[in-house]
C-alpha positions in Angstrom: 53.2 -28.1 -24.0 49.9 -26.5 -25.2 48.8 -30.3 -25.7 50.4 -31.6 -22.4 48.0 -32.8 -19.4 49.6 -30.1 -16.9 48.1 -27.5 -19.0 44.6 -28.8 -19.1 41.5 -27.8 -16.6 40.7 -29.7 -13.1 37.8 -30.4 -14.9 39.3 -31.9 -18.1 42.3 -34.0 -16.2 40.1 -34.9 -13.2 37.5 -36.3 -16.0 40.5 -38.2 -17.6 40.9 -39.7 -14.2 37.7 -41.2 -13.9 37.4 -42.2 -16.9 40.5 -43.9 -16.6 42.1 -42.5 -20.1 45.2 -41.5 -17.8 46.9 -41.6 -14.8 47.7 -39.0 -11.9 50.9 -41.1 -11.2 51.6 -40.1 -14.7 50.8 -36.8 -14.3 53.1 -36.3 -11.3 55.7 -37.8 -13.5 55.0 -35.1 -16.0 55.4 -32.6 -13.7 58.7 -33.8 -12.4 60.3 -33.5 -15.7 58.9 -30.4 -16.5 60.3 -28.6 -13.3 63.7 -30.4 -14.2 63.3 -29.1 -17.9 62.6 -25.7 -16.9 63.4 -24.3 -13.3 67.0 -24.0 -13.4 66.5 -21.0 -15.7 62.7 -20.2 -14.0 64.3 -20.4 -10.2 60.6 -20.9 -9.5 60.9 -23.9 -6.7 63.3 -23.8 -3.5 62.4 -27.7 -3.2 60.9 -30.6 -5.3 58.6 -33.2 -3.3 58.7 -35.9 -6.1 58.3 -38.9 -3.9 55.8 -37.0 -2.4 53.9 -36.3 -5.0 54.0 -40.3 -6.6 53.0 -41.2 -3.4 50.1 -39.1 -3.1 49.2 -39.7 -7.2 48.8 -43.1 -6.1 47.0 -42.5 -3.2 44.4 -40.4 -6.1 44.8 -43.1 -8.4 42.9 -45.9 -5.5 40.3 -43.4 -4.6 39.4 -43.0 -8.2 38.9 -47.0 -8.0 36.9 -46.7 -5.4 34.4 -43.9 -6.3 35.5 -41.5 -3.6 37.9 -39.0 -5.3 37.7 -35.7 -3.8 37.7 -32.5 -6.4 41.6 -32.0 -6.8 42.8 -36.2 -6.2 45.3 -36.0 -8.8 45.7 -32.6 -9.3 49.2 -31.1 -9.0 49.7 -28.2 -7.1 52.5 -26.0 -6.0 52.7 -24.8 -2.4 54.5 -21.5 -1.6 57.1 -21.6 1.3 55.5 -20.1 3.4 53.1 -22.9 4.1 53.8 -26.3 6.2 53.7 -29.4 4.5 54.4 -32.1 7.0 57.6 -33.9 7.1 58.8 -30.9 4.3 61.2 -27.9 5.5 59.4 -24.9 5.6 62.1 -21.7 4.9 59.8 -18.6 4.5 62.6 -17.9 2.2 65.2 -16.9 5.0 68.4 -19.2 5.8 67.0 -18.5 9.6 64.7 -21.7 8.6 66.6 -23.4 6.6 66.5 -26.7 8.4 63.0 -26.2 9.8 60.6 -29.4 9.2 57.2 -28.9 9.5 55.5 -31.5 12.2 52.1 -30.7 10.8 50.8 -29.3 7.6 49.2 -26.0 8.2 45.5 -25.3 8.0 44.9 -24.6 3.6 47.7 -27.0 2.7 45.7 -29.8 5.0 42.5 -29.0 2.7 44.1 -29.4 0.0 45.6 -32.2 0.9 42.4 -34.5 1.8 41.1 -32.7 -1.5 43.5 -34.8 -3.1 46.0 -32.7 -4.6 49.2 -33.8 -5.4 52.5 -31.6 -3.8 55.3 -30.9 -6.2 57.1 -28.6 -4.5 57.3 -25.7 -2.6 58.1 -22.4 -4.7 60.5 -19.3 -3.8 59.0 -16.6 -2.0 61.3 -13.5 -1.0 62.1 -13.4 2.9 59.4 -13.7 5.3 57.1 -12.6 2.2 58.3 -9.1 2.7 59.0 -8.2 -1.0 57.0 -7.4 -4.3 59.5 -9.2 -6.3 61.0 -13.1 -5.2 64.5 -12.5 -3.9 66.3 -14.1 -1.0 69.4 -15.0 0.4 68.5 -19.0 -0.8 69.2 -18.8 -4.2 68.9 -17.4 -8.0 65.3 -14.7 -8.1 63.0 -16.1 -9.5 62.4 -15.3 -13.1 59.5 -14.5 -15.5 58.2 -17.8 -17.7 58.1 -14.9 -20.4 61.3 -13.4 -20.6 64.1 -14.7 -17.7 65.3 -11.1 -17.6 62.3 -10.1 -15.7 61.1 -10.6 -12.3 57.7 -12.9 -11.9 56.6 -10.5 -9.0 55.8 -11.4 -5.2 55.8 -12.5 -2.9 54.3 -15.4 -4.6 56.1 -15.2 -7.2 57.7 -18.7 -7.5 53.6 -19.9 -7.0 52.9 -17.8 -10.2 55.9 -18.7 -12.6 55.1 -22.4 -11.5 51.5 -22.4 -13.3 52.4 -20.0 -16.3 55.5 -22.5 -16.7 52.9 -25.6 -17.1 55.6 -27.2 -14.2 51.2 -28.1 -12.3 48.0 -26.7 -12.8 47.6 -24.2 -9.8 49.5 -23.2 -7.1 49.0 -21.7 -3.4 50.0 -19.0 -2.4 49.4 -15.8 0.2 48.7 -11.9 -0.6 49.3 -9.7 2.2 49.7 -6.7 0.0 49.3 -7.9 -3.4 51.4 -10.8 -2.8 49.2 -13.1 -4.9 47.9 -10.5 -7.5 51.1 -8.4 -8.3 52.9 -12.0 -9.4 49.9 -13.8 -10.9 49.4 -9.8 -13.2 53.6 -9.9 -14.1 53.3 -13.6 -15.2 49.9 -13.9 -17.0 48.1 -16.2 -14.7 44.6 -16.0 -12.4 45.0 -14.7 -9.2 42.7 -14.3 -6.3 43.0 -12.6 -2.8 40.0 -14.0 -1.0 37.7 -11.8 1.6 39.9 -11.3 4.9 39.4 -14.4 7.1 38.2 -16.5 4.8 41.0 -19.0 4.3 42.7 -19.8 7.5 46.1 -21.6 7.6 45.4 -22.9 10.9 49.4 -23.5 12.4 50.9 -21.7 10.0 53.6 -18.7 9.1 52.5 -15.5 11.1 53.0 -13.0 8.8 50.6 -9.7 7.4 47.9 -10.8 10.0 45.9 -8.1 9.7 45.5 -8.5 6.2 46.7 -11.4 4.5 44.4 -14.3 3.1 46.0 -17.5 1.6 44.3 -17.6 -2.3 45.0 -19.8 -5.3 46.8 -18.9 -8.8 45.4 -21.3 -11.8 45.8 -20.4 -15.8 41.2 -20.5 -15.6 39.0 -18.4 -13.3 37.5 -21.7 -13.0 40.7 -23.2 -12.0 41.2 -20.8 -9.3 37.9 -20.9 -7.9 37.5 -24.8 -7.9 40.6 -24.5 -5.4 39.3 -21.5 -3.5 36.1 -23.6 -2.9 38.3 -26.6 -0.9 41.3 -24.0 0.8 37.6 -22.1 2.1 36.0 -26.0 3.0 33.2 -24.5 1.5 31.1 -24.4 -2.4 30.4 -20.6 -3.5 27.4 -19.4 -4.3 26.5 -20.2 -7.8 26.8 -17.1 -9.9 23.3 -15.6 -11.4 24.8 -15.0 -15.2 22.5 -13.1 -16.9 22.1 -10.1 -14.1 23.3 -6.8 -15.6 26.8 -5.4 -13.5 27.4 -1.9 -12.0 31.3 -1.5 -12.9 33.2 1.3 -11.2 35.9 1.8 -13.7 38.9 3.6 -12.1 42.2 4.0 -14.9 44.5 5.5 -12.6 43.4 5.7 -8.7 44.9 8.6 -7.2 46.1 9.6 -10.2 49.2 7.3 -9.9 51.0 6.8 -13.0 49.9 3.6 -15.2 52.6 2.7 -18.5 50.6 3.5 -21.8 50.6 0.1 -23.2 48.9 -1.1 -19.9 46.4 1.3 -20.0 45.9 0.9 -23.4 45.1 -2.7 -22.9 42.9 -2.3 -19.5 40.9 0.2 -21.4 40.2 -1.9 -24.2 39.1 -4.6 -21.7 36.4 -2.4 -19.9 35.1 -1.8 -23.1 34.8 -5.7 -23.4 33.2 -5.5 -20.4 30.6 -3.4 -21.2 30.1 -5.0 -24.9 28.7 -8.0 -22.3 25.9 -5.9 -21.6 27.8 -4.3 -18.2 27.3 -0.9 -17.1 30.7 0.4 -16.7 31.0 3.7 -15.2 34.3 5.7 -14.8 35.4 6.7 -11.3 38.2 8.1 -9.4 38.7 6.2 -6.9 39.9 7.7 -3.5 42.1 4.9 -1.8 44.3 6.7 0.3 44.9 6.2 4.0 45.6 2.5 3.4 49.3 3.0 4.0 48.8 4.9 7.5 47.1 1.5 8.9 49.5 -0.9 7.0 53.2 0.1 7.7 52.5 0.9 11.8 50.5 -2.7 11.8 53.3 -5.0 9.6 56.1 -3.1 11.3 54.6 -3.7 15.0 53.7 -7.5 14.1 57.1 -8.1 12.2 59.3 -6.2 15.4 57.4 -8.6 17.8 57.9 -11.8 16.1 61.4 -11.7 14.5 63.0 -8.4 15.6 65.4 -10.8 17.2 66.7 -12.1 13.8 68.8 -8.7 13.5 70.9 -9.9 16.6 71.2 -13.3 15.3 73.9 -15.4 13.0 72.2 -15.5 9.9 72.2 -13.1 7.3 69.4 -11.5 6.4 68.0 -9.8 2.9 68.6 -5.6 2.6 64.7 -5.1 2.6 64.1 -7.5 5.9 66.8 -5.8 7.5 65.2 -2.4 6.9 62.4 -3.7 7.9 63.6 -4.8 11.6 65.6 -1.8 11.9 62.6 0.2 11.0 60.6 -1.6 13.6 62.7 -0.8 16.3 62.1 3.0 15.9 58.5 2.7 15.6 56.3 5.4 17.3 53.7 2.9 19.5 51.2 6.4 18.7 51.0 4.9 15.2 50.4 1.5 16.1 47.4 2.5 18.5 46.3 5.0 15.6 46.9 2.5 13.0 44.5 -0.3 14.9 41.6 2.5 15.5 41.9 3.6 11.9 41.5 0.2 10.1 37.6 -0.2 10.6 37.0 3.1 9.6 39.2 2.5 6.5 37.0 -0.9 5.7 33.8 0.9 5.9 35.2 3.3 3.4 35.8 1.2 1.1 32.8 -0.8 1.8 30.5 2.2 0.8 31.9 2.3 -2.3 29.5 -0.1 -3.0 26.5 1.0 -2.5 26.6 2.6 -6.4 29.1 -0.4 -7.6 28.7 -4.3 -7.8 32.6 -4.8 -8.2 35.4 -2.8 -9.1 37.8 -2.5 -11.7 41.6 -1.3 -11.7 44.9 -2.1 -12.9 46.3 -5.1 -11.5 49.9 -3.0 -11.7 51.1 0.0 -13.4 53.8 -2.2 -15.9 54.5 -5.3 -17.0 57.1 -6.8 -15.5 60.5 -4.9 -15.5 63.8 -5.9 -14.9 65.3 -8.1 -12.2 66.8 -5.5 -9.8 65.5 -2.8 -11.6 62.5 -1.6 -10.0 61.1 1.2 -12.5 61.8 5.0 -11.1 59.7 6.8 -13.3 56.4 5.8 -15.2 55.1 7.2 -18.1 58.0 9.9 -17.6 56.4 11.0 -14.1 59.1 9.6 -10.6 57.5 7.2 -8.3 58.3 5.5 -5.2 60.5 2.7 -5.4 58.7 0.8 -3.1 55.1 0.8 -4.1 55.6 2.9 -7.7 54.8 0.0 -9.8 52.3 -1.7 -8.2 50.2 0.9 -6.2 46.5 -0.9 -6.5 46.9 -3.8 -4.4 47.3 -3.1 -0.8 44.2 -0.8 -0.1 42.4 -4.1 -0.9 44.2 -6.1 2.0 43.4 -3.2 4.5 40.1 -2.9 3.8 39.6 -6.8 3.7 37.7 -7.0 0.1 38.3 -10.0 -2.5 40.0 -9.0 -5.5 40.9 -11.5 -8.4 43.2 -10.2 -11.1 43.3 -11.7 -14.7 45.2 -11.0 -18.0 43.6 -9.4 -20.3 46.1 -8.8 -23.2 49.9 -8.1 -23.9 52.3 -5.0 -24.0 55.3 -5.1 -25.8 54.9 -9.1 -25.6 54.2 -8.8 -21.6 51.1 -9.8 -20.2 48.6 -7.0 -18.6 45.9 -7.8 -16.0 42.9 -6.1 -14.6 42.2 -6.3 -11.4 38.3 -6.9 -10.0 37.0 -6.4 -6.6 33.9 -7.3 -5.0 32.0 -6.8 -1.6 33.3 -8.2 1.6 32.3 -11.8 1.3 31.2 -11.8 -2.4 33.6 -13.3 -4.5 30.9 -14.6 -6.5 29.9 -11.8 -8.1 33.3 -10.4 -9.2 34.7 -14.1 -9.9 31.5 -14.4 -12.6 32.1 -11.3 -14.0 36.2 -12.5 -14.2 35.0 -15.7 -16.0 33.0 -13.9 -18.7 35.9 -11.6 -19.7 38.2 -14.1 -19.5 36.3 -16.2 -22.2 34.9 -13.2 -24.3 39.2 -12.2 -24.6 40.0 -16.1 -25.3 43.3 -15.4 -24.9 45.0 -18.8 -24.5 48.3 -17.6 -23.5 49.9 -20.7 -22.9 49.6 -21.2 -26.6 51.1 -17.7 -27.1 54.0 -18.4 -24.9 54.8 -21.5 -26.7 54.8 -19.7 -30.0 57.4 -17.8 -29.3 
């Protein structure tokens, strides 16, 4: 696979394309018979969109005739289900939606689309994206492209198993708490949580509103942020790549818990970091508070909008259930002090750097454990089953700051991510600094995986 088309760069395959040297309708037929290869074990796609997808590589393959390809025509893609692609049933993972066809594609899958990307399919998410981990009443979880025991994270994790699988070459998908990160740091791949407000998906799934941002997963930095470029309709800035980097280095914010290996790894990254010439400077990050604004705000929002579902025919997931059932004995106090509290708790974070360009953290506290079996304890000390494994992520949707996690080694043959954050509105800075670790490490995991 190492050699195969769906695991090169944009760059490389959409040079290909011009050059004529191959074809995107071959490509799309690549992909095809790599999901059917692979995804009955991987579970990472609730629906193929083959004749989509040849109808669209042919669509690339004319404008590449005619000089007017835009910078992903040919390009497959995976969409996450909790996006509308029109024509294509959207579930949000929930049998509530199961026959729901989307009249219109929503606002990032349109940009993609007149970018020219080609659709395979539309990946598993867990129900109404309200899990770490991609489980739903639909079908099989979704497993890990490095061991099928495992869980590939969530909720995008059928978006993330999909590129580290080689079934396309990125994938979209949403982080409302870590939704993109969390996945993309248990499979091995890029991901990146854009600046709140940032990407909008104009028409779509109303979900996390407070604090979710649709973001790309890609096996390059480059990858991801040649699709975060067309899903934001805009070019970043170019980097500046010689300026000299202020990293706060932070282990274990608030002290939680991080698996030895991990930290072993992460700490062995920093010091790549500043072997680049970086000043990295330890910290202990206070991030607390975070949860006070985001249960009251997703419980209020997810009440409103499908609190009637617990009344309804369908059955519903254990956690989505809680959820609703939770919702209905809300406190409206917390709600009002949860919406007053979530400026202050951006500026907080936001004056963090005014002594440090970006940030860096673990991406999670493990690798990936288990299907079903969330860890209880971590380096021999109980956490919460809910957030105990991945406690890094959802300060970052409060507060509204980009983050882009990327792998940075292996544990026990798992990957390991760090996670990066940058200022409100800077993902340039924080995606440069991504890039030049990621080619110092030279990991190549694709070629790893295949070795096995």
């Amino acid at each position: 696979m190492a050699d195969s088309p769906l695991c090169w760069s944009i760059a490389k395959l959409v040079d290909a394309y011009r050059r004529r040297d191959l074809s995107p309708v071959e490509v799309a037929e690549l992909a095809a018979d790599r999901i059917e290869e692979v995804d009955a074990q991987l579970h990472a796609y609730l629906l193929c969109t083959p004749e989509l997808a040849l109808e669209q590589a042919r669509s690339a393959e004319e404008v590449y005739r005619g000089g007017t390809a835009g910078p992903l025509a040919g390009v497959p893609m995976s969409i996450k289900d909790a996006f509308h692609i029109e024509g294509i049933v959207t579930t949000v993972g929930s049998l509530a939606h199961v026959g729901d066809v989307a009249r219109a594609d929503s606002g990032a899958v349109r940009r993609l689309r007149e970018a020219g990307a080609v659709f395979v399919g539309k990946t598993n998410t867990p129900e109404f994206c309200q899990s770490a981990t991609t489980d739903n009443l639909l079908g099989p979880d979704t497993t890990n492209p490095w061991d099928p025991a495992r869980t590939s994270g969530g909720s995008s994790g059928g978006a993330a198993a999909s590129v580290m699988a080689a079934t396309c070459t990125a994938a979209l998908g949403s982080d409302g708490g870590g939704s993109i990160r969390i996945p993309a740091a248990f499979c091995g791949v890029v991901g990146v949580k854009p600046t709140y407000g940032s990407v909008q998906d104009e028409g779509g799934f109303k979900g996390y509103s407070p604090f979710i941002c649709a973001g790309p997963l890609a096996r390059s930095v480059q990858d991801a942020a040649t699709v975060l470029d067309v899903l934001r309709g805009v070019k970043g800035a170019d980097p500046v790549p010689n300026e000299s980097l202020r990293v706060g280095w932070s282990p274990a914010p608030g002290n939680h818990p991080v698996d030895r290996g991990v930290a072993q790894v992460l700490r062995e990254a920093v010091d790549r970091i500043a072997a680049l010439g970086h000043s990295t400077i330890e910290v202990d990050l206070d991030l607390s508070g975070w949860e006070q604004v985001f249960g009251p705000l997703l419980l209020e929002e997810e009440g409103r909008r499908r609190g009637h579902l617990l009344d309804g025919p369908h059955g519903l997931t254990d956690y989505q259930r809680r959820t609703l059932e939770a919702a209905r004995e809300l406190d409206r106090s917390s709600v009002i002090e949860a919406r007053l509290g979530h400026e202050a708790y951006r500026h907080r974070i936001d004056a963090l750097f005014e002594h440090h360009d970006v940030l860096a953290l673990p991406a999670t506290a493990t690798t990936a454990f288990e299907l079903g079996q969330r860890p209880a304890t971590i380096d021999a000390r109980r956490v919460s089953r809910l957030w105990g494994a991945f406690p890094f992520t959802a300060a970052f949707n409060v507060s509204g700051h980009p983050g882009v996690v990327l792998p940075v080694g292996l544990s026990d043959g798992l990957p390991v991510a760090l996670q990066l954050v940058g200022r409100r509105g800077d993902e340039t800075t924080m995606l440069l600094l991504a890039a030049q670790l990621e080619s110092a490490l030279d990991l190549n995991l694709i070629d790893v995986l295949e070795g096995r």
